[in-house]
N, C-alpha and C positions, 0 to 999 in steps of 0.2 A: 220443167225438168222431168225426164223420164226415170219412171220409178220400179223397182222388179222388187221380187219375193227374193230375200236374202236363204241361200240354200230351200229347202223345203217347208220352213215356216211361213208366218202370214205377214213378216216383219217386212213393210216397205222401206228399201233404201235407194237413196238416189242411183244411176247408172255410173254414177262421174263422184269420185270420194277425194277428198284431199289427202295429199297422205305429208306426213310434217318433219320427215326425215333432212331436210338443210333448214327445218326452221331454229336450230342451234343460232342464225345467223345473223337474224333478227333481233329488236330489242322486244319487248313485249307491249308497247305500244302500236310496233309498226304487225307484231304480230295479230295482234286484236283484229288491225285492221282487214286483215286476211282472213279471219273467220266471219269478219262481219262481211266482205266483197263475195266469198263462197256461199253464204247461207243466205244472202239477199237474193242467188242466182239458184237457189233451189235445191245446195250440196248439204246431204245432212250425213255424211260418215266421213269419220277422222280416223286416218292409218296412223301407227307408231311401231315403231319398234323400243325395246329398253338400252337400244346400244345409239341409238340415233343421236347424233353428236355427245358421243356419252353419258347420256342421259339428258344432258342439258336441252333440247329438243323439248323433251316433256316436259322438264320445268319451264322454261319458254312456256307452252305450251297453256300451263297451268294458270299462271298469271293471267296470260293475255285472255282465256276465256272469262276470268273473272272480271279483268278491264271492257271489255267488249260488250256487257250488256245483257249479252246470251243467256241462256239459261243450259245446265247439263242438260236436261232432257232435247233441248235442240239438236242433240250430234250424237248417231250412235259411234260410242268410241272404241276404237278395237287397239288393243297390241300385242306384240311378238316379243318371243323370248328364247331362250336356249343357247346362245353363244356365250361361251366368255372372252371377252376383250385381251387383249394383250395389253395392257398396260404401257410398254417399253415401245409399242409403236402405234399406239394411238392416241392420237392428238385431236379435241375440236371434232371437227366435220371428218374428217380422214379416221377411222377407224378398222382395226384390223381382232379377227380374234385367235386364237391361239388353243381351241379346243369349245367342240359342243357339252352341253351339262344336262340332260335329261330327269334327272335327278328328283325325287319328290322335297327333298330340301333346297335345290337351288330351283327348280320351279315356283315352289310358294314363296320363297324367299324376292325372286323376279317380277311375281306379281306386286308382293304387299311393295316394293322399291317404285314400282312404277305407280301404283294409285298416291304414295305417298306427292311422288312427282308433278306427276299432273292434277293433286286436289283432288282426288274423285273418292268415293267410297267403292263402287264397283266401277270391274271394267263390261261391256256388253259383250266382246270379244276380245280371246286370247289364242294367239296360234302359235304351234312350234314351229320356229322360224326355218331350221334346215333341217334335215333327216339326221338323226346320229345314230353312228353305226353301234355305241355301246349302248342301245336304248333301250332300258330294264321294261316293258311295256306294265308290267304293276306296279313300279314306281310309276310312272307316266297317269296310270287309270289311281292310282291312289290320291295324287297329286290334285287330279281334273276333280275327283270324290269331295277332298276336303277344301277347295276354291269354289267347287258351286255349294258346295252344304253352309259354306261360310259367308254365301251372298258374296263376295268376291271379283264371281264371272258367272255370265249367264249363257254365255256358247262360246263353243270353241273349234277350236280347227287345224293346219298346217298350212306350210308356204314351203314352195318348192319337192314336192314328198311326187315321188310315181304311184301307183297305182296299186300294186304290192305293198308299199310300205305304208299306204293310206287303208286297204284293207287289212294288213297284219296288226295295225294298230287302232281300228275302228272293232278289230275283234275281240280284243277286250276292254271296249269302253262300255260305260251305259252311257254317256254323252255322246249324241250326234254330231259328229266332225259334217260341220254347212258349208266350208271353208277350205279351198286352196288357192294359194297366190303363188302367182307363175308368172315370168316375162313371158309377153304377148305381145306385136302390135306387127308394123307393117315389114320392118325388118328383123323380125324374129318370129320366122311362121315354121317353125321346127313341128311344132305338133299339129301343123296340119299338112304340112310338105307332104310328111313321109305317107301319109295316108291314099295323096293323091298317087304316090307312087309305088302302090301297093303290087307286088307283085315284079318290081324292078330289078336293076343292080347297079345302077344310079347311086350318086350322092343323094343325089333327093331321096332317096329310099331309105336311107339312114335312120332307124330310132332311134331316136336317144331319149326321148322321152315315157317310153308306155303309152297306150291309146289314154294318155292323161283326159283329153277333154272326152272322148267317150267314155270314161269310165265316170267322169264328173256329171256327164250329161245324165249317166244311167241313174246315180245313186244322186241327182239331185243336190250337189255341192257349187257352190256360186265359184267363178272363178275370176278374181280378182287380178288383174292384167300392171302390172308394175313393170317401171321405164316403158310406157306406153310409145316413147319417140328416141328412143335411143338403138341404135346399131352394136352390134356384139356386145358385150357385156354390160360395160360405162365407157365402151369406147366415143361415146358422142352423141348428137344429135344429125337425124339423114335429113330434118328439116333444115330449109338452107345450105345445105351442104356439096360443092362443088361435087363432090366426089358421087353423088348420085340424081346427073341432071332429067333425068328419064321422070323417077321417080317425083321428084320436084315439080318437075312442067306438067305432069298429070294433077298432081296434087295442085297445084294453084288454077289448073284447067276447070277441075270441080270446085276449086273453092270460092272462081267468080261467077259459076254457076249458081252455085247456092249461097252468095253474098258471104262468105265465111273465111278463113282463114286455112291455110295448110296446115295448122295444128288442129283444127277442128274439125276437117275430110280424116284426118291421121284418128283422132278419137271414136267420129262415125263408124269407120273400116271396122273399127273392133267389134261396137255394138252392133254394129251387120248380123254378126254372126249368131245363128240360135241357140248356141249355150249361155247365153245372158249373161251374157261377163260383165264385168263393174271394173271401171276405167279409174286406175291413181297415178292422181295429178303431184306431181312433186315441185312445181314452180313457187316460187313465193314472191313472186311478180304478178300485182293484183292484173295488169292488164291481160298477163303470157295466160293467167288462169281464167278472166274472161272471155278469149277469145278460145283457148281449147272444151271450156266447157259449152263452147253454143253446139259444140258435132254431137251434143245429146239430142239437140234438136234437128238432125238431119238425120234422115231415110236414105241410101244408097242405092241405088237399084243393085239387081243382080252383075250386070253388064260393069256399072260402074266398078263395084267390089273387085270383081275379077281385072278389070283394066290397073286397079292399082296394085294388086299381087303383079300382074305380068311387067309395070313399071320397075316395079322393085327387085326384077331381076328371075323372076318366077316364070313356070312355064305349067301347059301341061300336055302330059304322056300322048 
């Protein structure tokens, strides 16, 4: 398994993390089995969030590390927090929130809910899961203050934040933010489209994001690549999928090249790239997760990379 420096520490984590958001779905036996199938193949970082099947996820979660054999110290464990749920329409796996909470009481409140969940005493990472615009940043930095003073959490981060609101709120921390998680993969190259199209008036020129990954690259924040194989939002998965045969026939082109699978060229594409991103896997299908996690073990060339942007519908100026 290919291993990088998580943000600017010396902490090695795998390239390829499981992240446990449908493990709501599972029993905790069959979940077990799932941490024991990732960490036999060399994955040692577990995603969560505290709304992931409303909680239930983590509890899952909890159990089944205890069933499995494992030990904590096997899996740096990271999770998210800041939404609050809507009650009235979440249900299970489907969940919906109804306002972000920034808050130093529903922060600490979010953490101690979630260690209780998952069995742990700390968590190793905690990120704020979406931007909020009512975001007191000394509630935020008092919050992050008494979660690491308290052994709690021992880094932290965001998901989803631009580059402004990663520096507006990295400027009153004394905690290094290591951490942003952002949709990435082969049909969701927004934050590198527009780059390519620097200087256009093009769709493709569109920001919408901030030079997020240069600004990540600059200050050294690991950028953690979620729905690695999914098309606009949760609108689906582009593997297998009639609706993009271009990008499909490339994809299995390289994948009998390098003995591997179209979910495992779709994983490589990402580690391609030199900002050392870390790829989560959200299958909970021990084989869908074997077979995406062998692209940690492929090299793409230049020529390749680029052949499977222009598959996927990409071009350049």
């Amino acid at each position: 398994m290919k291993l990088l420096n998580l943000g600017d520490t010396s902490i090695k984590v795998s390239a390829v993390a499981l992240g446990i958001m449908r493990m709501v779905r599972l029993n905790p036996t069959d979940a077990a089995n799932i941490l024991a199938t990732v960490h036999a193949q060399g994955v040692n970082f577990i995603d969560s969030a505290d709304i992931y099947g409303n909680g239930q996820s983590e509890t899952t979660f909890g159990t089944a590390l205890k069933q499995s054999g494992l030990s904590r110290d096997d899996f740096f464990i990271q999770s998210k927090g800041g939404i609050v749920l809507d009650p009235q329409r979440s249900r299970g796996e489907l969940v919906f929130g109804q306002r972000y909470d920034f808050s130093k009481q529903h922060l600490i409140a979010t953490v101690d809910g979630i260690l209780k969940r998952m069995q742990l005493d700390y968590l190793d990472s905690f990120l704020l899961h979406r931007p909020d615009p009512l975001m007191d940043l000394d509630e935020v930095a008092a919050a992050f203050d008494e979660l690491q003073t308290a052994g709690k959490v021992r880094h932290f981060g965001v998901s989803n934040f631009n580059p402004m609101q990663v520096a507006m709120l990295q400027a009153n921390l004394d905690q290094k933010l290591i951490i942003n998680q952002l949709q990435f993969g082969v049909m969701h190259t927004g934050p590198i489209q527009f780059g390519l199209h620097t200087n256009m008036q093009d769709t493709a020129s569109l920001n919408h994001d901030g030079e997020i990954i240069e600004y990540s690259r600059l200050h050294h924040m690991t950028i953690q690549a979620w729905s690695p194989y999914q098309y606009g939002m949760f609108a689906g998965t582009f593997i297998d999928n009639p609706k993009f045969p271009a990008l499909n026939a490339k994809l299995q082109a390289l994948a009998d090249h390098y003995g591997v699978t179209k979910n495992a060229i779709a994983t490589a594409w990402i580690l391609r790239h030199p900002a050392k991103m870390q790829v989560i896997l959200g299958s909970m299908n021990p084989q869908h997760l074997t077979e995406s996690i062998a692209g940690a073990d492929v090299t793409l060339t230049k020529q390749e990379w680029y052949d499977v942007y222009f598959a996927a519908g990409n071009d350049l100026p």
